[in-house]
PADRENVEX-842176 format. One record per residue: residue number from 1; x negated, y, z negated of N, C-alpha, C in turn. Coordinates in steps of 0.2 Angstrom, whole numbers. Example, Ala and Ser with C-alpha at 12.3 -4.5 7.8 and 13.67 -1.06 7.14 Angstrom:
<pts>
PT   n  n.xx  n.yy  n.zz ca.xx ca.yy ca.zz  c.xx  c.yy  c.zz
PT   1   -66   -28   -39   -62   -22   -39   -66   -16   -39
PT   2   -64   -11   -35   -68    -5   -36   -64     0   -39
</pts>
This chain:
<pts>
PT   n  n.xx  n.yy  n.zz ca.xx ca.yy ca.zz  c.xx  c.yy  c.zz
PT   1  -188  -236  -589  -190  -234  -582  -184  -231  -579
PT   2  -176  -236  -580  -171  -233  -576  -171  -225  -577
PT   3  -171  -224  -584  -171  -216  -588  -175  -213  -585
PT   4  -182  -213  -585  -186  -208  -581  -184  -208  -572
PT   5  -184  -214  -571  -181  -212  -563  -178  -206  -562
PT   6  -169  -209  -566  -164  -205  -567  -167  -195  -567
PT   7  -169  -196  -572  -173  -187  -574  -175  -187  -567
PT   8  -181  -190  -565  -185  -186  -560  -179  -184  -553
PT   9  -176  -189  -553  -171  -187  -547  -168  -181  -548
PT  10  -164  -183  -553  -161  -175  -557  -166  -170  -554
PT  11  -171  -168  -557  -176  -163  -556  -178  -162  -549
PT  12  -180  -167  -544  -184  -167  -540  -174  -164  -535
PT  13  -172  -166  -536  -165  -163  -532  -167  -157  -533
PT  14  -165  -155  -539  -164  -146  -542  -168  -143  -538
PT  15  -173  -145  -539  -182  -139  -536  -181  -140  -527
PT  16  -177  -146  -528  -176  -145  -519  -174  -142  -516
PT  17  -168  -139  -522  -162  -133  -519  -167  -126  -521
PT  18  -169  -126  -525  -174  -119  -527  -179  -119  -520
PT  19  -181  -124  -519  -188  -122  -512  -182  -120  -506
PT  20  -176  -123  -506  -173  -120  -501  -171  -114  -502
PT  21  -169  -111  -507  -164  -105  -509  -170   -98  -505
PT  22  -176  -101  -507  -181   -97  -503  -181   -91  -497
PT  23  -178   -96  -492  -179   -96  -487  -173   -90  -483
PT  24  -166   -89  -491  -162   -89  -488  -161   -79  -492
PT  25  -157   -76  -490  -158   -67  -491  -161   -66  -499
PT  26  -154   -70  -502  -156   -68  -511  -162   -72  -514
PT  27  -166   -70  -516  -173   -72  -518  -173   -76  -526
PT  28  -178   -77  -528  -178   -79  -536  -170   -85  -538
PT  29  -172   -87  -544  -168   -93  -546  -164   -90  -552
PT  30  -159   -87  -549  -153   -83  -552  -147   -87  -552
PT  31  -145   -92  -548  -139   -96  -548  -139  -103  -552
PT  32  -134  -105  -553  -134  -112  -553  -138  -119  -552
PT  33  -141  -117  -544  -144  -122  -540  -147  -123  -541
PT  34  -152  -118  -545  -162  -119  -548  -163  -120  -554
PT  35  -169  -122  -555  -171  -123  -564  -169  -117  -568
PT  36  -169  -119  -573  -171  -113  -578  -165  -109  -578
PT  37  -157  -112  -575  -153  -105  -575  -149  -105  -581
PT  38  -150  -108  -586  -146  -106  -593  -147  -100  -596
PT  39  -155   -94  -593  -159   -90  -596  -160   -89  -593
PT  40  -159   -87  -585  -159   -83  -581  -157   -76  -581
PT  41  -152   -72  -583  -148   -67  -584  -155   -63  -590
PT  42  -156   -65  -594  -161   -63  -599  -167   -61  -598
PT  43  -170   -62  -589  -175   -61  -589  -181   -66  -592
PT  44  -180   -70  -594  -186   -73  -599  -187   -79  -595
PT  45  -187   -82  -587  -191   -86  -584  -190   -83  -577
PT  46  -198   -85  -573  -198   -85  -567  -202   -77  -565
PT  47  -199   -77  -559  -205   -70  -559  -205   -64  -560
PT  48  -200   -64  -567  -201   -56  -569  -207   -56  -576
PT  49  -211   -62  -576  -215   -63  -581  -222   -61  -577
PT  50  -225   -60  -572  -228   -59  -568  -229   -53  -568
PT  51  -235   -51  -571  -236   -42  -568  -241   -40  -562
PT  52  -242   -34  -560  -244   -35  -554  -251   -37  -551
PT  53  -256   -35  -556  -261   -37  -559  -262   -43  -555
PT  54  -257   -48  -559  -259   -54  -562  -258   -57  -553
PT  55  -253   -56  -551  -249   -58  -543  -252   -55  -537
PT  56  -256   -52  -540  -259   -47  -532  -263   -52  -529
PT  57  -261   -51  -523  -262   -55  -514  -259   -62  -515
PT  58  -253   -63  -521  -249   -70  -520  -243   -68  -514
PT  59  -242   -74  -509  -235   -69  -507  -229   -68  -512
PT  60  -226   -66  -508  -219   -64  -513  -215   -72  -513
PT  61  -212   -76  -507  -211   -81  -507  -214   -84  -513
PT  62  -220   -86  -515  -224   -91  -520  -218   -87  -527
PT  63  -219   -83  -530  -218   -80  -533  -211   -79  -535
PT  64  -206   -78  -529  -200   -79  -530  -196   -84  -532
PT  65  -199   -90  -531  -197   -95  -531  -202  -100  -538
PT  66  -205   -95  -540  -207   -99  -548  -201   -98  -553
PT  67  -200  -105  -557  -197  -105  -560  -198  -106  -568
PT  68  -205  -104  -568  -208  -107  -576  -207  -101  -582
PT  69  -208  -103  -586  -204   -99  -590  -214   -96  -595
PT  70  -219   -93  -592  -222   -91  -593  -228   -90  -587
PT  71  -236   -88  -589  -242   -85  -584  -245   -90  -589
PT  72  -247   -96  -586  -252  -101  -588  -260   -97  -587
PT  73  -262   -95  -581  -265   -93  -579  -269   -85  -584
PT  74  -263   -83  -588  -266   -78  -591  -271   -82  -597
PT  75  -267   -85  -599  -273   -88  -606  -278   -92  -604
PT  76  -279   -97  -597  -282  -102  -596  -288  -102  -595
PT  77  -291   -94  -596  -300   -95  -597  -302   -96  -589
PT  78  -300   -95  -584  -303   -98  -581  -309   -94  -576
PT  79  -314   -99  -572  -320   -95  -572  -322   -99  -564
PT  80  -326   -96  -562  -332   -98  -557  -334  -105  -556
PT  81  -330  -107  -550  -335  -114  -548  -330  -120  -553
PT  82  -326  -118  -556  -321  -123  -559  -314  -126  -555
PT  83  -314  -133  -558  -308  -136  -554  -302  -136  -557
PT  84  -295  -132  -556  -292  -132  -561  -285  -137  -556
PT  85  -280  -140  -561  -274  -142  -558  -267  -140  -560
PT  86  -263  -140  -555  -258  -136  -558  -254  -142  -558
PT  87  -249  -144  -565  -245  -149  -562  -238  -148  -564
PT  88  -232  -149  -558  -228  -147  -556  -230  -139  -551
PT  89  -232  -140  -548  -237  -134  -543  -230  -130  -540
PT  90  -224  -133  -538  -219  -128  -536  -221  -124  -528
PT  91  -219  -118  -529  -221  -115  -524  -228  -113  -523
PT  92  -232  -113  -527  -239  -112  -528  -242  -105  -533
PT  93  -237  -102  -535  -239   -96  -537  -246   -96  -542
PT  94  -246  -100  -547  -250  -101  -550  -258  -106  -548
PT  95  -256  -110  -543  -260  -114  -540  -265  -107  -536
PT  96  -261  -102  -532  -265   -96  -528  -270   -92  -532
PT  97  -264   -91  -538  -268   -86  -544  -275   -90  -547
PT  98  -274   -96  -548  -280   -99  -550  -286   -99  -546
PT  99  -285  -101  -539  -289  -101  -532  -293   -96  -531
PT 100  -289   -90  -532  -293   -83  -532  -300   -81  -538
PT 101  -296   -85  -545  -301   -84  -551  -306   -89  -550
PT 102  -307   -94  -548  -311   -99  -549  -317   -98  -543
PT 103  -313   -95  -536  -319   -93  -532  -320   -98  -526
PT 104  -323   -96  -523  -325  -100  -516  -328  -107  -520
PT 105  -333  -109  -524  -336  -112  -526  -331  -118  -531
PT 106  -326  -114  -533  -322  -118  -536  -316  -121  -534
PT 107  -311  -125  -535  -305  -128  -533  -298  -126  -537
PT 108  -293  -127  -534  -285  -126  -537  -280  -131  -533
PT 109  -280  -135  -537  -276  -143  -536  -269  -140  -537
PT 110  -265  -141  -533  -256  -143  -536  -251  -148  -535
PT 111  -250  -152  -540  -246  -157  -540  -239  -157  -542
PT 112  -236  -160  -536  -229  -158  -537  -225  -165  -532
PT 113  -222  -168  -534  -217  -174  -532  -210  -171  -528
PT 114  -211  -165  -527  -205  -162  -521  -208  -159  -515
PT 115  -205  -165  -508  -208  -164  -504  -205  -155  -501
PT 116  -200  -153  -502  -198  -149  -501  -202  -140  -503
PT 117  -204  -142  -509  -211  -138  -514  -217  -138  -510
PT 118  -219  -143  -510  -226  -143  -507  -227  -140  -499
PT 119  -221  -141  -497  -222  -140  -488  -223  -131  -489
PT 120  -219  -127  -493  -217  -120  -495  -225  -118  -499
PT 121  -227  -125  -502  -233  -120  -507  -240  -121  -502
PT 122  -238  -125  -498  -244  -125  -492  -242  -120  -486
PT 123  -238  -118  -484  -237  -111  -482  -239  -104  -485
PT 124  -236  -105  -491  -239  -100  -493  -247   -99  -495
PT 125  -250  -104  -497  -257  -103  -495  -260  -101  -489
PT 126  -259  -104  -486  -259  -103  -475  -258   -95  -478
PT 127  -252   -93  -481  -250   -83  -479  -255   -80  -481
PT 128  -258   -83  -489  -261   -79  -493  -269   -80  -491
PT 129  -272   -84  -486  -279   -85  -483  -281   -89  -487
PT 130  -280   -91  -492  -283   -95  -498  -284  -103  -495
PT 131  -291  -103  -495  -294  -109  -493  -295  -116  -500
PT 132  -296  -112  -504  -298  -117  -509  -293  -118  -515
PT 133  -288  -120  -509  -280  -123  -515  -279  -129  -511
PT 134  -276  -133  -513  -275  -139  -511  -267  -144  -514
PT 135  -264  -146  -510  -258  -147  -514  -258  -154  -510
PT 136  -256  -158  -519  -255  -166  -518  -248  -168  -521
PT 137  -245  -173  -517  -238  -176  -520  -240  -181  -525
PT 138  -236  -180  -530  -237  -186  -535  -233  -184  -542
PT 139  -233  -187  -547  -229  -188  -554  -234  -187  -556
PT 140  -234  -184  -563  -236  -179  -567  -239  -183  -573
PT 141  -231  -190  -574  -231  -195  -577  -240  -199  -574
PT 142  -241  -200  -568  -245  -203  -565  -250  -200  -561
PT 143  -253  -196  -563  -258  -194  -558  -263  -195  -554
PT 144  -262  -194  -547  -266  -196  -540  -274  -193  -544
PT 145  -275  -194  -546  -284  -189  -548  -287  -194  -551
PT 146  -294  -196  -549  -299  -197  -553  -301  -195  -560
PT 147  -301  -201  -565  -306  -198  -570  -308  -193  -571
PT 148  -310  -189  -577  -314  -182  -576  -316  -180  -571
PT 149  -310  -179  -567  -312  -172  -561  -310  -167  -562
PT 150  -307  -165  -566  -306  -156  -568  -307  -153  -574
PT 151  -309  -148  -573  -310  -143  -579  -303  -139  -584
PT 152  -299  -140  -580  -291  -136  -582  -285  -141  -581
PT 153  -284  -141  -585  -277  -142  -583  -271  -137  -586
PT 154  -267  -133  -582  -263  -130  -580  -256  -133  -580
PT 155  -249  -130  -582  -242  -131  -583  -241  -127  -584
PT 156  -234  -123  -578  -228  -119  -583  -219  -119  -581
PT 157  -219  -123  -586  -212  -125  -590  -211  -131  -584
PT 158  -215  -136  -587  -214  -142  -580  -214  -147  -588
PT 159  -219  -147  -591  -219  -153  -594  -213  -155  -600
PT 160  -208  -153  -602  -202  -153  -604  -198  -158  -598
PT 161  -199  -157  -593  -194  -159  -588  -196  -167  -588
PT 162  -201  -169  -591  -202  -176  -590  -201  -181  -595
PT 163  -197  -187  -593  -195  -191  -597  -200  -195  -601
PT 164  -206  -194  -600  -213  -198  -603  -216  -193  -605
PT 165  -216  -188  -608  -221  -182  -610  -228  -184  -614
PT 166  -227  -189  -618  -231  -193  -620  -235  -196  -616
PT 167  -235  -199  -613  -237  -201  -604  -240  -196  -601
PT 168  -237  -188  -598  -241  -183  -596  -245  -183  -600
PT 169  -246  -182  -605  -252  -178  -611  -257  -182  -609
PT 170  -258  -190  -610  -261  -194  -609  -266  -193  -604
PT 171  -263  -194  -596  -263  -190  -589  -266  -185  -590
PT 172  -266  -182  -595  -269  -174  -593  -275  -174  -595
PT 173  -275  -177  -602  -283  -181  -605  -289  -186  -602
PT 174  -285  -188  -597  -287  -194  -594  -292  -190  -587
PT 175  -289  -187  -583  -290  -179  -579  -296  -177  -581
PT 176  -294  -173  -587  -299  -169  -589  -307  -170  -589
PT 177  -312  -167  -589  -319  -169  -591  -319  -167  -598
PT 178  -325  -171  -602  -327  -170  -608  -327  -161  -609
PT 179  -324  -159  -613  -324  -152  -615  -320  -148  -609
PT 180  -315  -152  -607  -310  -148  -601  -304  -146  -607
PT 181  -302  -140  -602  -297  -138  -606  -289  -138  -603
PT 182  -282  -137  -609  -276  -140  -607  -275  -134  -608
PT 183  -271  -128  -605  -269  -123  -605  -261  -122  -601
PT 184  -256  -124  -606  -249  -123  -602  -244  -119  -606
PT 185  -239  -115  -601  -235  -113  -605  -229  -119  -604
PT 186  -223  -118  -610  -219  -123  -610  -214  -121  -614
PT 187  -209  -124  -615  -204  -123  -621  -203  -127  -625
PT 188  -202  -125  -633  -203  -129  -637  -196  -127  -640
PT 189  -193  -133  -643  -187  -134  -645  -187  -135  -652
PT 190  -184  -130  -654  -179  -125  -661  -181  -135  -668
PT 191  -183  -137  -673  -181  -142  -677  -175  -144  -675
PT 192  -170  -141  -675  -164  -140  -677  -159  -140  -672
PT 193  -163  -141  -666  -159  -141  -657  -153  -147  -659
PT 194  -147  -145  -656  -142  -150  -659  -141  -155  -653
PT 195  -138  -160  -657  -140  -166  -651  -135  -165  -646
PT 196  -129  -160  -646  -128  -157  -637  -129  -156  -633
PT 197  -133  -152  -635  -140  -148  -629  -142  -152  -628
PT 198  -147  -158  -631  -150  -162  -628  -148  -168  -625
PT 199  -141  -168  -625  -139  -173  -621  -137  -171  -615
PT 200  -135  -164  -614  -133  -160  -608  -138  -164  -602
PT 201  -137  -168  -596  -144  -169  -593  -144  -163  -590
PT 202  -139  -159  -589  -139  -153  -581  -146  -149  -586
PT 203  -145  -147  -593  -151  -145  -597  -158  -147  -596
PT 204  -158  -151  -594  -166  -155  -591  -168  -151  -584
PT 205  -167  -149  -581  -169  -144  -575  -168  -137  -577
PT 206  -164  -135  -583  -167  -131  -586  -171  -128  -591
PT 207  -174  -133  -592  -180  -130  -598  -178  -131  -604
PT 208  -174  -134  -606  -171  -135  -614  -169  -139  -616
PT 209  -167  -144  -613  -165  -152  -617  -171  -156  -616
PT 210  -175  -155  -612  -181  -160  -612  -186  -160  -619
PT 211  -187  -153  -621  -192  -149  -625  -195  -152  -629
PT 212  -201  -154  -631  -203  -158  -638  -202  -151  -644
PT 213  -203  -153  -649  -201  -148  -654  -210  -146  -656
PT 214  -213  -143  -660  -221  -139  -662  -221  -144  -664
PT 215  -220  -150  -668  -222  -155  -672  -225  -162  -667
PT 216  -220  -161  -661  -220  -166  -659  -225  -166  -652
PT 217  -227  -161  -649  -234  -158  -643  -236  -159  -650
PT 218  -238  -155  -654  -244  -156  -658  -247  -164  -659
PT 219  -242  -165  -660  -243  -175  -662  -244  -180  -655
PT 220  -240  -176  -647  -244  -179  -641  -251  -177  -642
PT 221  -252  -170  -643  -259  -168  -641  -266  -172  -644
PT 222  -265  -175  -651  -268  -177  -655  -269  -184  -655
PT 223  -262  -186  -652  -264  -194  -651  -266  -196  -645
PT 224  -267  -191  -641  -270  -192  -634  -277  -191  -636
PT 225  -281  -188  -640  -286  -183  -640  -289  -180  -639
PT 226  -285  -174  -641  -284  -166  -639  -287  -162  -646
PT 227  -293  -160  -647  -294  -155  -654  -291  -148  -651
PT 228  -292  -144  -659  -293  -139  -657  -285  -135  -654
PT 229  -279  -138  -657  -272  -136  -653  -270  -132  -655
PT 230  -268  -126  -649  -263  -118  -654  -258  -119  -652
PT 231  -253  -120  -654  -246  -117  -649  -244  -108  -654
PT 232  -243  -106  -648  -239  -100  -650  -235   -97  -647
PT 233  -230   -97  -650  -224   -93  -645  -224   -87  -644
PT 234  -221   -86  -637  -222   -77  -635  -213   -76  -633
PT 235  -210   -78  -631  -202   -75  -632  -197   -81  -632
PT 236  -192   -80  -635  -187   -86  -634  -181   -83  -628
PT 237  -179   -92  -627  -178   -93  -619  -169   -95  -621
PT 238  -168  -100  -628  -162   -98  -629  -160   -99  -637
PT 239  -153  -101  -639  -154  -101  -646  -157  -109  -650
PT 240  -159  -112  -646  -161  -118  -649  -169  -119  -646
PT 241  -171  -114  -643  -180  -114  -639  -182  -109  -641
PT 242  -188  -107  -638  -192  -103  -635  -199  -105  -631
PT 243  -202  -100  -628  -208  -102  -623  -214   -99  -628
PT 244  -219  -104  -624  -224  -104  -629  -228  -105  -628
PT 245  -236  -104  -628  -242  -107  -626  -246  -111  -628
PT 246  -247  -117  -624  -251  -122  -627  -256  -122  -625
PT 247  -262  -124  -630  -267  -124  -631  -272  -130  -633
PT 248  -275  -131  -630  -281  -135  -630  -284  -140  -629
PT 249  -290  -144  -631  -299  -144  -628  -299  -153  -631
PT 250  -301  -155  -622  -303  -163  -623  -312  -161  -626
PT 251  -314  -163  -632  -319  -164  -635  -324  -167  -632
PT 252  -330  -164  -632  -334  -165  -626  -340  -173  -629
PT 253  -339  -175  -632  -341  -183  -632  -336  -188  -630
PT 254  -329  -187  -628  -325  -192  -626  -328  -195  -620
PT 255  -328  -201  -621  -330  -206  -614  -324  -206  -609
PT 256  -328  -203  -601  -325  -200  -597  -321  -208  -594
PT 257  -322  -213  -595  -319  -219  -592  -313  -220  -599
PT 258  -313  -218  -605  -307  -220  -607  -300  -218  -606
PT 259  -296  -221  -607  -288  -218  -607  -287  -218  -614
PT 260  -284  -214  -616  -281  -215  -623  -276  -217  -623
PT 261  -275  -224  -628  -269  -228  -628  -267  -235  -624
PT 262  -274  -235  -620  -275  -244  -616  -282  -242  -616
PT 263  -285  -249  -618  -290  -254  -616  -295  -252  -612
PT 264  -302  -252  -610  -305  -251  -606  -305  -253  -597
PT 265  -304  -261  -600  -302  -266  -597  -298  -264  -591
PT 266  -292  -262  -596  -285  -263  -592  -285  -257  -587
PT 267  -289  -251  -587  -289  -245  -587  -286  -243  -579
PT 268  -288  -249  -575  -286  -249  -567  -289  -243  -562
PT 269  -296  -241  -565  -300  -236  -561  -305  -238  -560
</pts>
């Protein structure tokens, strides 16, 4: 538990300096301060991933101030009257972009544990007129949500930053409705990542010593109860990663009061 603390303060600092970098002339997470700056220079995170399409009527704030190393939101199916959650919600880029697909009838959750994030992604909602987004403080590890109350679950390049990745997975199974779907991009870590990178912590805010490897998400996905899993990589991020989309579907007979990996009993819902 000291270990996860440790990380999340790590993290939750950094993203506090990115929500403020915001505010200030130079835009976007090109320095030191913010996540993701080992691979910043390269273009391969944040908001040059974004095409216009995809960003139109988000403000530009939401946007400059993403640090994810992918567009969840391009592969994540989403449709009319569904609930989707974003977690590590950030400035809200993804949280707005989903709000718009889902529809008046539909919802877009963002959860993020930096109060400095949320204050900036509930503004930017306010800019962009978007009624039906919603931003909730909480661990990623622990999610404030109900049982089967959503249809998506949404990540980009958040769930490597967490000391319990195993834990989110579960989290997000748990979340899900029978037949919901887990649509994140993230960074997957090289076999062969050497154990200096991953002991670097300042690497943990940026996307690359946290990584689980393709064997190792495949193997959270499956022991949470996840069918149906693709990962596929779309560009590398550095010589021991690359970013990548993950994929896939809580099976539509799973009992909506189970957790995977405790007890009915114990379940505390």
């Amino acid at each position: 538990m000291a270990e996860l603390t440790e990380i999340r303060e790590t993290v939750r600092e950094r993203y506090a300096a990115a929500a403020a970098s915001s505010t200030q002339e130079e835009s976007g997470c090109c320095g030191g301060s913010c996540g993701c700056s080992h691979a910043d220079a390269s273009d391969v995170f944040g908001v040059t991933l974004y095409d216009t399409a995809t960003s139109e009527g988000v403000p530009e704030a939401a946007l400059q101030v993403s640090l994810g190393c992918g567009v969840p939101t391009a592969v994540a199916d989403l449709h009319e009257g569904e609930t989707v959650v974003d977690l590590g919600s950030g400035g809200g880029a993804d949280v707005l972009i989903s709000a718009r697909r889902v529809g008046r009838t539909g919802k877009a959750v963002g959860l993020d544990m930096t109060d400095e994030m949320l204050e900036l992604a509930r503004k930017n909602a306010q800019d962009a007129g978007i009624a039906n987004a919603e931003f909730v403080k909480g661990y990623i590890e622990e999610m404030p949500l109900p049982n089967a109350s959503v249809d998506v679950v949404i990540s980009n390049c958040v769930i490597n930053l967490s000391g319990d990745k195993n834990k989110v997975i579960r989290e997000a199974a748990r979340v899900l409705r029978p037949g919901g779907r887990f649509a994140v991009s993230d960074v997957i870590a090289d076999e062969d990542m050497d154990d200096a990178t991953r002991a670097d912590m300042a690497a943990w805010t940026g996307c690359i010593a946290g990584a689980l490897t393709r064997a190792e998400f495949e193997g959270a996905l499956a022991d949470a109860g996840f069918v149906d899993v693709e990962i596929q990589e779309t560009h590398r991020v550095h010589e021991h990663a690359g970013s990548a989309i993950i994929r896939a579907r809580k099976p539509p007979e799973v009992d909506a009061d189970y957790r995977p990996g405790h007890d009915r009993a114990g379940c505390g819902f």
